[in-house]
C-alpha angles and dihedrals in degrees: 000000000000092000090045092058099043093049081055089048082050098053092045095059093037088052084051113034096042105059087033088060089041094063096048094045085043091046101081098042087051092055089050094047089048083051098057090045091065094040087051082045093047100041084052093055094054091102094063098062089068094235128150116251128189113253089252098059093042090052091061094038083062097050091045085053089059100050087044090057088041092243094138088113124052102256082222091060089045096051092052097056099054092033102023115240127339118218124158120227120177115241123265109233095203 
C-alpha cells in the first residue's frame, strides 16, 4: 500500500513539475520566436512607406514577398501533383 502511495506521490509531481518547468524553459524561445515574427511583419511592410531602396534590398524584399505568400513553389506544379496534370482542352459541343 505504501508503494503504491508513494508511485502515485511520484506521478503527481511529475504531472506537475514537469509541464510547469517546460513553459519556463519554453518561455524564452517563444519570446524569441514571437521577436523575430514582428521584425519578418515590419520589414514586409517597408514598400508601403514610399521610400526609395537600393536594387539590392528590393530584390530581396521581393523574394521575401514571395515566401511570405507561399509562392515558393509554381501553383501550376503544385496543382499537378494533388490533381495530375491540368491541361485545358475546349468542349466539344457534339
Amino acid at each position: 500500500m505504501e508503494s503504491t502511495g508513494q508511485t502515485i506521490n511520484y506521478a503527481l509531481v511529475a504531472s506537475f513539475g514537469l509541464p510547469f518547468f517546460a513553459q519556463i524553459f519554453m518561455s524564452g524561445s517563444m519570446s524569441k520566436l514571437w521577436a523575430i515574427f514582428n521584425t519578418l511583419q515590419l520589414i514586409s511592410c517597408l514598400p508601403l512607406l514610399n521610400l526609395k531602396f537600393p536594387a539590392n534590398v528590393m530584390t530581396v524584399q521581393i523574394e521575401y514577398q514571395k515566401i511570405l505568400n507561399l509562392e515558393i513553389i509554381p501553383k501550376e506544379t503544385v496543382y499537378g501533383w494533388f490533381f495530375g496534370s491540368f491541361e485545358k482542352t475546349a468542349p466539344t459541343g457534339e
